[in-house]
C-alpha positions, 0 to 999 in steps of 0.5 A: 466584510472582515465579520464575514471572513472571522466567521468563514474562518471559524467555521472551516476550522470547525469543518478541518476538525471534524474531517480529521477526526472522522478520517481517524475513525475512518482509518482505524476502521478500514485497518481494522477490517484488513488485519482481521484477514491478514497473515504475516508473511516471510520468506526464504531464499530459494522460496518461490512466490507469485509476482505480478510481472510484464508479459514478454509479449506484449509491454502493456500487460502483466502476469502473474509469474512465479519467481524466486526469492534472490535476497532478503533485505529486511523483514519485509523486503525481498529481492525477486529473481526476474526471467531476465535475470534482474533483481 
């Protein structure tokens, strides 16, 4: 019995490292793939830009919306105007 949990043992660290190594390759792939079609984006206040918003009339759909930039937080956090008057 315990041969047969040293060599389960063994081979499930075999299994994590390859998982981790595969998911690092993985990763580095999907980045890859999704920088080549990104920009940088910034904006200014009093810019308008499209948010995903609830409809007012219904709760359980959303819209896009176009919105106001209120504030800028951070390079890239921004506080949005709402038809509501919310941040």
């Amino acid at each position: 019995m315990e041969r047969y949990l040293e060599d389960l043992k063994s081979r499930l660290k075999t299994t994590a490292e390859f998982a981790d190594k595969h998911a690092a390759i993985a990763q580095a792939h999907y980045s890859k793939h999704y920088n080549k079609y990104a920009a940088e984006k910034k904006f200014q206040v009093g810019e308008q830009v499209v948010v995903l918003d609830k409809d007012s009339s219904h709760k359980t759909f959303a819209r896009w919306q176009l919105r106001t930039i209120a504030r800028v937080r951070s390079p890239y956090s921004y506080n949005v105007e709402m038809a509501d008057g919310r941040w």
